[in-house]
Steps between C-alpha positions, in 0.01 A plus 500: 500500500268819515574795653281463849658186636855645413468796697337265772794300495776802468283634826541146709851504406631837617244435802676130596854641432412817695399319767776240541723785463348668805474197722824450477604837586262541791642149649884633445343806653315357743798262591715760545326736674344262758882339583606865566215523740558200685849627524407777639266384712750259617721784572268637710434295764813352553608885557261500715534180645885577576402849652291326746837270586726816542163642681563186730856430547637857490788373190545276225664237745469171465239564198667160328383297778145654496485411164614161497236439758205606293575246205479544191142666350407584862546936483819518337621282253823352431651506188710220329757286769297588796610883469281799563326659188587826624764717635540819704724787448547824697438829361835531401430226258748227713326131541437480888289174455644273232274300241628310180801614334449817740717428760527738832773809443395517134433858294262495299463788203256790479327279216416224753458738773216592285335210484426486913195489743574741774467282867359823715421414875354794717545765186877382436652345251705177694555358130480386162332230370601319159348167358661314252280340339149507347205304741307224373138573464277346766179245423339755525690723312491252196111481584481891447688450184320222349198713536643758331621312201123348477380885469765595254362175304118540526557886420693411165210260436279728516652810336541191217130465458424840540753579209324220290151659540608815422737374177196317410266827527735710322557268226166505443481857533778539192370177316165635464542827316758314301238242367255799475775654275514152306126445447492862378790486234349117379197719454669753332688293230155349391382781424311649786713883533417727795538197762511631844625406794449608865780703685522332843794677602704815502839290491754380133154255464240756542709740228585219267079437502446881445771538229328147338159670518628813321655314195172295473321799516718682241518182264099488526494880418762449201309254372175711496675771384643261217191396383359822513786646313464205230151600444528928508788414226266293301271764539730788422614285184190408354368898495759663280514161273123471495505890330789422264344159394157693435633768333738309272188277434284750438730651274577212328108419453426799352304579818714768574700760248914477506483881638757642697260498817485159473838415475577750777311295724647173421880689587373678792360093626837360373704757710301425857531146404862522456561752808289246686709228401812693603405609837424088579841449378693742709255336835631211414814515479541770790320198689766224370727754596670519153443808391804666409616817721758729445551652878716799531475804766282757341410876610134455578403850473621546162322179364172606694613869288521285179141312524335871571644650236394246286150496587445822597350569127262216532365611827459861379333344178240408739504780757659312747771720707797228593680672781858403570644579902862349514648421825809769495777173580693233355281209417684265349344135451627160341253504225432397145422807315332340289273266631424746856398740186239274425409480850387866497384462150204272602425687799505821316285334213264442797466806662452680171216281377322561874546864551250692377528824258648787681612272790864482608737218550814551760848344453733511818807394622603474888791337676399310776748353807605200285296532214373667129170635463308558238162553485241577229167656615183566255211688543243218344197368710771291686315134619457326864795363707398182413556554113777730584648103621422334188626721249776344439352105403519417164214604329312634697286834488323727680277588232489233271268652201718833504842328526467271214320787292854701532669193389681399824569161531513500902855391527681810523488579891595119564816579235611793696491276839703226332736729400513718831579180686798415280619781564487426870266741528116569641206637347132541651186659419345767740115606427167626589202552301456879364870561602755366218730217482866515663753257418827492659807317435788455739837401360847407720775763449793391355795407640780772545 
């Protein structure tokens, strides 16, 4: 059975049960709170009715013979045997007027005293009134009720159908964004990624449609990015092996000479074919998650001290200042020297092939609330905020001549982010044209 006549069904359930359930209860209620009010009533006006004999007769005398008179069901009623339904007592709580099992003389306690109709003739209390038992509704009484009942009954019906409508509207309400959903993911395993589906809701539906929209979205864009990864490696492959192939060729033709140039070439090819190689290697497995960590809390101003030193020769080389500002606390980070190392490496690397000749590159540290930062900052020809977004997909370059002419392979910004995030950390590019590149990185403390 599908989903939409199952919640239909659950619905007219819980809507008959629900309903019996409260017919009953109003009858039991109604039942009981209808007897009290006929006892009541009843109390009432045969309080009244015996005021209006005191009123008359000035006592309670001869009150047995009155009532024998009027019969039975005529004013006041007898009870079993012939006897009066009723008794009287004085304020004192002693019977004065017997009734059954109440003879004259008798006490009675403060807990039946508290069950009495006061019998009050010109603003006086002349006695007590007590009735015995509960009246039996009259004709039209039971007429009153069976009206009632017929309410309670045509009001469950209808709360019943109402309930069905609305089960059957909201079924269809979840139903359809759950076929949607269906359709969509049919759609998606033939082939068709980036399937979308239409959020009618702000409810656990209407986010389960926007979290399926996302992943089709991101599966489309992996895909796409897939491809177009498949085909920049092919591309990035076939350049260096195109020049070693030629060159060995020509060599071995006798097209070129076996000089040292020559053979330079062919080294310098073999070397950005094997770095390339090795930077798709370490993507790949920091993707699969398998590549191999050695985590341990590390002073990040003395590693940040350790990269500067070590390149501070090859930024002077090219007339580069590399300025180093260390924030003056602890900052102490679960890292792997190592691999964070290479981290700055390739962002170093980049800022030193973008900054120009006499330009500067700055190296800082700063403790934030929860937080490392560390931020490199160039003085190159920077790029727009939209490239500033994209700088660190695989492969891809701002200027693609100039890049590939330095012998960057476009993978070492998308390295770095791998790496940041394994190390539970951030990184982000901030940029406008004619005003340098920034990249920051934010790591978590460590613990303790």
């Amino acid at each position: 059975m599908k989903l939409t006549p199952k919640l239909i069904l659950a619905f007219l359930f819980v809507s008959v049960v629900s309903a019996g359930l409260l017919v009953g209860a109003a009858r039991f209620a109604a039942n009981r709170q209808f007897g009290d009010f006929i006892n009541e009533r009843y109390k009432a006006e045969l309080a009244e009715e015996l005021a209006r004999y005191y009123s008359q007769n000035g006592s309670w005398d001869d009150l047995d013979e009155e009532y024998e008179e009027r019969g039975r069901g005529q004013g006041m009623r007898h009870g079993q045997g012939g006897e009066p339904s009723f008794f009287i007592a004085d304020e004192e709580g002693t019977v004065i007027v017997g009734g059954m099992m109440r003879p004259p003389g008798y006490r009675l306690s403060e807990a039946e005293m508290a069950n009495g109709v006061p019998i009050i003739v010109d603003d006086a209390i002349v006695g007590i009134l007590f009735v015995f038992k509960p009246m039996s509704p009259t004709p039209m009484d039971n007429a009153f009720l069976q009206g009632l009942y017929r309410s309670i009954f045509a009001s469950a019906v209808g709360a019943t159908l109402l309930a069905l409508v609305v089960g059957v509207l909201l079924s269809r309400s979840i139903t359809r964004p759950l076929r949607e959903l269906t359709r969509a993911t049919r759609n998606m395993t033939s082939g068709a990624l980036g399937e979308q589906v239409p959020v009618r809701s702000r409810d656990e539906i209407g986010e389960l449609a926007q979290s399926f929209n996302k992943m089709s979205g991101d599966l489309e864009r992996s895909l796409r990015l897939r491809k177009q990864m498949t085909a920049d490696i092919a591309h990035e492959l076939r350049t260096p092996l195109s020049l070693i192939l030629g060159h060995a060729e020509g060599v071995k033709d006798g097209v070129l000479k076996p000089t040292r140039k020559n053979f330079d070439i062919i080294r310098e090819e073999a070397e950005r074919l094997e770095r390339l190689v090795n930077d798709l290697r370490t993507l790949s497995l920091a993707d699969a998650g398998e590549l191999s960590m050695e985590f341990q809390p590390v002073d990040v101003n003395a590693l940040i001290s350790g990269i500067h030193a070590r390149y501070l020769t090859l930024f002077n080389r090219r007339r580069i200042a590399l300025n180093l500002e260390l924030d003056p606390g602890i900052l102490q980070a679960n890292l792997d020297p190592s691999r964070f190392a290479q981290v700055l490496d390739n962002i170093l690397d980049n800022a030193l092939h973008h900054t120009p000749e006499t330009g500067r590159v700055d190296l800082q540290t700063r403790r934030t609330a929860n937080a490392i930062q560390i931020s490199i900052q160039d003085s190159g020809r920077g790029v727009r905020p939209a490239e500033a977004e994209r700088l660190f997909d695989r492969f891809y370059r701002v200027d693609q001549a100039r890049a590939r002419a330095s012998g960057g392979s476009g993978l070492g910004l998308a390295i770095a982010k791998s790496l940041v995030e394994i190390h539970k950390g951030k990184i982000r590019a901030e940029s406008e044209e004619g005003k340098g590149l920034r990249v920051v990185i934010e790591l978590p403390l460590a613990n303790g």
